[in-house]
C-alpha positions as CSV (number, residue, x, y, z in Angstrom):
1,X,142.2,97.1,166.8
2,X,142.2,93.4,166.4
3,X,139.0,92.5,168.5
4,X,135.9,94.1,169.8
5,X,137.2,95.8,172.9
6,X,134.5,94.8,176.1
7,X,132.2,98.0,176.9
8,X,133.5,99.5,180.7
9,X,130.9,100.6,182.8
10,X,130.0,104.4,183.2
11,X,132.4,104.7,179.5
12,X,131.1,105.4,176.0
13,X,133.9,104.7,174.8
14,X,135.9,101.4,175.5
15,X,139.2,102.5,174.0
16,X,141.4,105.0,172.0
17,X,141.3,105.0,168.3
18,X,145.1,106.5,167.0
19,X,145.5,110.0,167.2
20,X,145.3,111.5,163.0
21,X,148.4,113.6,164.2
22,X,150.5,111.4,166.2
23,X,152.7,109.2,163.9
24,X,152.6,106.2,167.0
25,X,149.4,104.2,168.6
26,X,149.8,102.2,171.6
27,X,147.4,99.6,171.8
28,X,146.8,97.4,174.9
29,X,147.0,93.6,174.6
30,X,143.2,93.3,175.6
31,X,143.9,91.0,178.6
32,X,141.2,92.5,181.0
33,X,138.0,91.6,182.3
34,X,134.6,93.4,181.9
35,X,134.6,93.7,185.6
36,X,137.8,96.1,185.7
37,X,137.0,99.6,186.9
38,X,137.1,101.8,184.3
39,X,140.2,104.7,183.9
40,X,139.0,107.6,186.6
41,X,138.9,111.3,185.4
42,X,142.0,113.8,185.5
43,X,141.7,117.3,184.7
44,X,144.8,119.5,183.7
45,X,144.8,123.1,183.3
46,X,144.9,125.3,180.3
47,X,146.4,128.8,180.7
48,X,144.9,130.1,177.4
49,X,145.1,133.9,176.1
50,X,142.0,133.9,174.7
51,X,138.2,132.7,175.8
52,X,136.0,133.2,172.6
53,X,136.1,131.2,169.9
54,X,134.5,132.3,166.4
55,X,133.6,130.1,163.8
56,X,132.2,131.0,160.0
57,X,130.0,127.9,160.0
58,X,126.4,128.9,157.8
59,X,124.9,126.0,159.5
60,X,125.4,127.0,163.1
61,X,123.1,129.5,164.4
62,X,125.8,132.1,165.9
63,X,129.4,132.7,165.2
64,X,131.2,133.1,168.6
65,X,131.6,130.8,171.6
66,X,132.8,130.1,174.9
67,X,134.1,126.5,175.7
68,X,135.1,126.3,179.3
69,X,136.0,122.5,179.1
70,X,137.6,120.7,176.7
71,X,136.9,116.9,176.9
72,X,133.9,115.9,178.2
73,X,133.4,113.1,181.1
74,X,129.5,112.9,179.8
75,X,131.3,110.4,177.8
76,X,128.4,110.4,175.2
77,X,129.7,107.8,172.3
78,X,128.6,109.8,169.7
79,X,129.6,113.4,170.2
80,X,131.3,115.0,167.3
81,X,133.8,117.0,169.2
82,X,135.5,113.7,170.1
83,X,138.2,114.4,167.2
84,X,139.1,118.5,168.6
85,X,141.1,116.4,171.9
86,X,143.7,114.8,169.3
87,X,144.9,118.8,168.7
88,X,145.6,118.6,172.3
89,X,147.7,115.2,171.8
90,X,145.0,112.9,173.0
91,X,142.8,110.4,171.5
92,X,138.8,110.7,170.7
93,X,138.3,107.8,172.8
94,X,138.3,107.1,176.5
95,X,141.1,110.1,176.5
96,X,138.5,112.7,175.7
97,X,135.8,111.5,178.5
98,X,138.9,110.8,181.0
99,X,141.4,113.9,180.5
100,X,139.4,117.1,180.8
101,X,140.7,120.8,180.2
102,X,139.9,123.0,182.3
103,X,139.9,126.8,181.4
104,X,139.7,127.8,184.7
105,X,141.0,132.2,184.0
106,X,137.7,131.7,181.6
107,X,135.9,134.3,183.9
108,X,138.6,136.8,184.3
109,X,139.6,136.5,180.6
110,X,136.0,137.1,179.9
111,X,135.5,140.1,181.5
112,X,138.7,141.6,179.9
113,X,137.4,140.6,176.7
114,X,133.6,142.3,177.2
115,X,135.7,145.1,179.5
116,X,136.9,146.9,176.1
117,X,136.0,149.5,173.9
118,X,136.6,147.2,171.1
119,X,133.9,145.0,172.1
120,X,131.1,145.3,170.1
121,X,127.8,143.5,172.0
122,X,127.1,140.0,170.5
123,X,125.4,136.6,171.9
124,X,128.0,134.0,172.6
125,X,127.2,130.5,172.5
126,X,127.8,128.1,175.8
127,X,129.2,126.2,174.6
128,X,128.7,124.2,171.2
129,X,131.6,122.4,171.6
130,X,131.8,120.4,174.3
131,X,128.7,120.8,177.6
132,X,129.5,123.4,179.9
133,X,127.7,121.3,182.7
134,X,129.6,118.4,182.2
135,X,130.1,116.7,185.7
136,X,133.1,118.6,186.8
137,X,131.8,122.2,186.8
138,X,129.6,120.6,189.8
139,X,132.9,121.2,191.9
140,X,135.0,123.4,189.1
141,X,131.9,126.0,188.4
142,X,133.5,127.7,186.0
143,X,131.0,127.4,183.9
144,X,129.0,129.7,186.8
145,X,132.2,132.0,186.7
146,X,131.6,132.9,183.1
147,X,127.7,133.2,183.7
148,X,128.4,135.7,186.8
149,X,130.4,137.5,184.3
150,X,128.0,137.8,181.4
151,X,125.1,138.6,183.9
152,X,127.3,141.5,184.9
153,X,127.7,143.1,182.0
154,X,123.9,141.7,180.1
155,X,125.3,140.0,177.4
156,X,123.6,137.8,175.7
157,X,124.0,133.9,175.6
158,X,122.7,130.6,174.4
159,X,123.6,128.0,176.6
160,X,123.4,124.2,175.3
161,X,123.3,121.2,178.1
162,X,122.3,117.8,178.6
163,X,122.9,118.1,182.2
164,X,120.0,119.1,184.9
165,X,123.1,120.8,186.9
166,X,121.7,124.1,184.7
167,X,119.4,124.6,187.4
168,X,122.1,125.8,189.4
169,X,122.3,128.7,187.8
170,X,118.7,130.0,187.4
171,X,119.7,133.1,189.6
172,X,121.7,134.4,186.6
173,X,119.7,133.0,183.7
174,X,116.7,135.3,185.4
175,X,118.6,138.1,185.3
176,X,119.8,137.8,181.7
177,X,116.0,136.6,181.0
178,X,115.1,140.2,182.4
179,X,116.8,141.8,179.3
180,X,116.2,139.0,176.7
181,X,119.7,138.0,176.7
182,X,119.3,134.2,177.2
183,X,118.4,131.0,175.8
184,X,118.6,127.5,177.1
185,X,118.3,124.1,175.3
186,X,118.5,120.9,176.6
187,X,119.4,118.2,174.7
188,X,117.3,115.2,174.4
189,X,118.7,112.3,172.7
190,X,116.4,109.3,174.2
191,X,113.6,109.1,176.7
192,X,114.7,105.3,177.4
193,X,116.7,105.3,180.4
194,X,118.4,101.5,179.4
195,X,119.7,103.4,176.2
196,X,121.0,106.6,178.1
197,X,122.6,104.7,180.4
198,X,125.0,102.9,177.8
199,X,125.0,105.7,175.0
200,X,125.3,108.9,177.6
201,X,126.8,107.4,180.7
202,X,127.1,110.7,182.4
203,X,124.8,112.1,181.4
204,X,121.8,113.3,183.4
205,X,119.1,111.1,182.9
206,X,115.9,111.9,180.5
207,X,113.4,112.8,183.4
208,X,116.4,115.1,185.0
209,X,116.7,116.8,181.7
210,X,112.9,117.3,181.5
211,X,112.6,118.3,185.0
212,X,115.9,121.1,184.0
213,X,112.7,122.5,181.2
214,X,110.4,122.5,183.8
215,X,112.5,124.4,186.4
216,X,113.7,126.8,183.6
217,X,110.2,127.5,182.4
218,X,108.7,128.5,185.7
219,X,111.6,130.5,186.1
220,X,110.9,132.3,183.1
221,X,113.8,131.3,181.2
222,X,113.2,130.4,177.5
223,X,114.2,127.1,177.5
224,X,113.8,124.5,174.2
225,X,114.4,121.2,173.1
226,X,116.8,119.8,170.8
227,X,116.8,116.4,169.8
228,X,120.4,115.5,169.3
229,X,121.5,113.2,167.7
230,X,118.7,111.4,165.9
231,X,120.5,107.8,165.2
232,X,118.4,106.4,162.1
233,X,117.8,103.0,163.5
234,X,117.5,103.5,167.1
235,X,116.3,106.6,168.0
236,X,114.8,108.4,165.5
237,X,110.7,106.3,166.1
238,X,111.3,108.4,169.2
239,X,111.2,111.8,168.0
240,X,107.4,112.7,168.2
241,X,107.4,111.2,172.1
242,X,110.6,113.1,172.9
243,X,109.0,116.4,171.4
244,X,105.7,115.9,173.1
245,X,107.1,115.3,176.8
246,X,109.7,118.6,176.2
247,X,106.3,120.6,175.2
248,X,104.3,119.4,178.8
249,X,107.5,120.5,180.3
250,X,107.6,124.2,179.1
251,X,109.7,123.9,176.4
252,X,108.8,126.4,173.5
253,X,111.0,126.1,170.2
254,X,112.3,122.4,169.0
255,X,115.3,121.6,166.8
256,X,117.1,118.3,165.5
257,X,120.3,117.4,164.8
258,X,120.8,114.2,163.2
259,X,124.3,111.7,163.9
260,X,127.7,113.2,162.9
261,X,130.4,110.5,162.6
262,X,134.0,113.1,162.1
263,X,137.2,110.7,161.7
264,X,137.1,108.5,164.4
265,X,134.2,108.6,165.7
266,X,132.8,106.7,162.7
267,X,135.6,103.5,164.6
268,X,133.9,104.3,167.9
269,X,130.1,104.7,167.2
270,X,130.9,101.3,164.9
271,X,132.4,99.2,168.1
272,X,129.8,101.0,171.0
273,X,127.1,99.6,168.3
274,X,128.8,95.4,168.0
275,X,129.3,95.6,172.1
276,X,125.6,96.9,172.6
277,X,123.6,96.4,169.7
278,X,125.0,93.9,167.5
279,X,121.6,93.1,166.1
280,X,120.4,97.0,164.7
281,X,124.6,97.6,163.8
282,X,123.9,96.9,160.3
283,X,120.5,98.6,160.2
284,X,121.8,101.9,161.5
285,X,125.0,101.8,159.7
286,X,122.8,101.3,156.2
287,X,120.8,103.7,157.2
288,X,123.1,106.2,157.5
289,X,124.9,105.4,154.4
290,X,121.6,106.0,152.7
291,X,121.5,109.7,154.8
292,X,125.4,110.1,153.4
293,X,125.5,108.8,149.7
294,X,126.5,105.8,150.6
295,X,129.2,107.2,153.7
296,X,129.1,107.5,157.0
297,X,129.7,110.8,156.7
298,X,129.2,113.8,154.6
299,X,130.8,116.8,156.5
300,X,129.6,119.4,153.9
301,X,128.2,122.5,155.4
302,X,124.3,122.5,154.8
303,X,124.2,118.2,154.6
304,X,126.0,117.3,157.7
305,X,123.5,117.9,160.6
306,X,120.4,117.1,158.1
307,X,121.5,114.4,155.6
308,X,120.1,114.4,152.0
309,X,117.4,111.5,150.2
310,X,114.6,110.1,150.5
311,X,115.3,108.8,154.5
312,X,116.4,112.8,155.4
313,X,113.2,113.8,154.3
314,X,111.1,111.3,156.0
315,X,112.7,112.4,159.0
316,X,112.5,115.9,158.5
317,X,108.9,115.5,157.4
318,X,108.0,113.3,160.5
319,X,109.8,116.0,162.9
320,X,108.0,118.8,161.2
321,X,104.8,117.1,161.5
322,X,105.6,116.5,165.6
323,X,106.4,120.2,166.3
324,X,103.6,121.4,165.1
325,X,101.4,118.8,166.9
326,X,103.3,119.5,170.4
327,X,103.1,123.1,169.7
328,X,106.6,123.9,169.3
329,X,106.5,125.3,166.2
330,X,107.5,129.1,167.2
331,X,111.1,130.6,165.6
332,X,111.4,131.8,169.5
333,X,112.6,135.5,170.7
334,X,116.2,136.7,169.5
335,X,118.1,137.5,171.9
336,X,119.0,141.4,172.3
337,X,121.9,143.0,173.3
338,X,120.3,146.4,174.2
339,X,121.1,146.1,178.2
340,X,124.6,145.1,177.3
341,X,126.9,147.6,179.5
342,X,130.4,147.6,180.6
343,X,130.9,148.4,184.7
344,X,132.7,151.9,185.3
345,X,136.8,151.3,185.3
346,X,137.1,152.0,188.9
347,X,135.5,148.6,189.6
348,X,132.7,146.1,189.5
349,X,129.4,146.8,189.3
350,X,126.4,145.4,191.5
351,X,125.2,142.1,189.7
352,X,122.0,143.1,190.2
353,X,122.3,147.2,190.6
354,X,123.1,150.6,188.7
355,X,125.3,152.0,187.5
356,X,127.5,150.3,184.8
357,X,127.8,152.3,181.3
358,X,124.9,150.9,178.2
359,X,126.4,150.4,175.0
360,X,124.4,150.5,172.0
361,X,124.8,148.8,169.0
362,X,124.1,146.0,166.5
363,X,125.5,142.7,167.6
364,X,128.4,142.5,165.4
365,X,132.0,142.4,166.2
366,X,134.9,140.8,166.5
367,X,136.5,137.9,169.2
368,X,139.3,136.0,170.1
369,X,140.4,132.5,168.9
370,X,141.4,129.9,171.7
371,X,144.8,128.8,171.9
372,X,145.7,125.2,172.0
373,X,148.8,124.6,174.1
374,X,147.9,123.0,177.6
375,X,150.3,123.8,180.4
376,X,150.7,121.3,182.7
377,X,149.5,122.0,186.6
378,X,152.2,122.7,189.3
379,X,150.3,119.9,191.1
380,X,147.2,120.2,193.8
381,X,144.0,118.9,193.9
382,X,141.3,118.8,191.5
383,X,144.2,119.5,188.9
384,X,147.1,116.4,188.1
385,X,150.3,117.1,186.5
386,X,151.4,115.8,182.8
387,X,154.3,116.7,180.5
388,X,153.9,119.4,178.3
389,X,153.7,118.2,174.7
390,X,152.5,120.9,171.8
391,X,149.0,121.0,170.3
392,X,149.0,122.6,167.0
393,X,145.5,122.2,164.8
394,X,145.9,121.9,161.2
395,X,145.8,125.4,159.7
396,X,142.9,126.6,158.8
397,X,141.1,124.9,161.9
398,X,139.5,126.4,165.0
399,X,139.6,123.0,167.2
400,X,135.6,124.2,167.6
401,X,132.2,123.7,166.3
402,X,133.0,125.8,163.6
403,X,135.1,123.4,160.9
404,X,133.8,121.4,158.3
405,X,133.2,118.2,159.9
């Protein structure tokens, strides 16, 4: 890239960085004008075999997952599954916010999945990857189809959002409440609305997310807070604030995850900070060196959501310091798969009713692993067509949460 790109409005990102798989980059000639209305948002289908994803990650907190989407229109600059879109053929850039995968069989592939006697009960995780209420599922609700599904049978689930659409879906979260087998978190990054706007374009805005803990609380859904990412330079002075307002919400357990930077991201996060902060670019970028031994980035397992040094554990110290203080201190309930039950083979159960079979057991067990072609759409509205092209990870990599980045 031979110039800072200009920022488009409702973007994070403001171009596409070369695909680390694709041996040729096409790169506009930058004649445009801030005022051009950014690329509009396409969805294409993936016909996928499998709908859990595991992952043998020690630092994330279970090892199986449901990803409905893959992309994300939130368009948040700094999201680390920008880099899992080039397996698809895309870029990390403005493809990943503007060409969305949709796993739309998720449902009816779920239910197969908890449907067999090889199934043992676990909780899943919705989605750690990319947010399951990412603007589309408003009209898409998948995300909703796979809730319906896991309500049906009790299994447990931690779902992970920065959108207020959540509140959707308290019907089901109260019934998987009923049996301890759910867990919401929203994501807080900022409580400055100026900074969302630019940084999470699509984001729900900081009050909406607080008014999602508040609905979620009174509806007796355990609901916490994380504060994700914390960008050394910009966001982090707001960490006790952003902990104190989840508290008054109803929020009950806290967490922080501070900024990941995986390939090209780091090019990204670089340009979003020269177009919109070009006075605190070098003071975050030094600051994250210091986090990273003098990198951007340290993807080792244990280092990369905490950092190491004396500016990790100032930040550490000061978060510790503000959970206790906002009373968020609590490790929170585990969530149980003792209601976990399959639905008799001659059909469905009742949601809400009798009837289906309870299966005991520890939560252990074994899923599936996603598969990354994406078959193009026969055409129809919300899905567009594109030409097949194949979409092989590197071996050894699940395309999830779950690698070493």
């Amino acid at each position: 890239m031979s110039r800072t790109p200009l920022p488009m409005r409702g973007r994070g990102a403001s171009w596409d960085p070369p695909n680390r798989f694709e041996p040729l980059h096409v790169e506009p000639d930058g004649c445009g004008s801030e005022d051009d209305p950014p690329p509009s948002t396409r969805f294409f289908r993936d016909h996928t075999h499998e709908v859990i994803a595991t992952n043998d990650s020690p630092d994330v907190p279970l090892d199986a997952g449901i990803n409905p989407y893959r992309g994300c229109s939130h368009g948040c600059i700094y999201c680390f599954a920008r880099p899992t879109h080039e397996y698809l053929g895309f870029s990390a850039g403005l493809d990943f916010e503007t060409r969305i995968v949709v796993k739309e069989d998720a449902p009816t592939l779920l239910r197969k999945k908890l449907a067999s006697p090889r199934w043992k009960p676990r909780a899943l995780m919705l989605s750690g990857n990319t947010d399951p209420y990412q603007p589309g599922e408003r009209r898409l609700r998948v995300t909703r189809g796979v809730l319906e599904v896991l309500a049906e049978f009790r299994s447990p689930v931690a779902v992970i959002t920065k959108n207020h659409l959540v509140t959707r879906d308290v019907d089901l979260l109260s019934e998987l409440a009923r049996h301890d087998a759910v867990g919401v978190t929203l994501s807080v990054t900022t409580l400055r609305n100026e900074l969302q706007r630019v940084m999470e374009p699509r984001t729900s805005v900081p009050a909406r997310r607080l008014d999602a803990i508040r609905a979620l609380a009174a509806a007796g859904i355990p609901v916490g807070v994380n504060v994700a990412p914390v960008i050394p330079g910009l966001t982090d002075h707001e960490l006790p604030d952003i902990l104190e307002a989840a508290a008054e919400a109803g929020a009950t357990t806290a967490a922080y995850i501070l900024l990941r930077l995986p390939h090209g991201v780091k090019d990204l996060f670089e340009t979003w900070l020269e177009q919109h902060f070009p006075d605190r670019r070098d003071k975050v970028l030094n600051r994250l060196r210091d986090l990273h031994g003098g990198s951007l980035y340290d993807g080792t397992w244990g280092r990369r959501k905490r950092g190491a040094g004396p500016y990790a554990e100032h930040i550490a110290g000061m978060f510790r310091v503000a959970r206790r203080r906002a009373g968020l201190d609590g490790e929170g309930s585990p969530l149980s798969t003792a209601a976990f039950r399959r639905p008799p083979a001659s059909g469905q159960t009742e949601l809400f009713g009798n009837g289906a079979t309870p299966v005991p057991g520890p939560a252990d067990g074994n899923g599936g692993s996603p598969a990354d072609g994406v078959i193009p759409s026969p055409g129809g509205d919300p899905f567009r067509s594109r030409p097949a092209r194949p979409a092989a990870a590197p071996a050894g990599s699940s395309g999830t949460c779950g690698g070493s980045w």
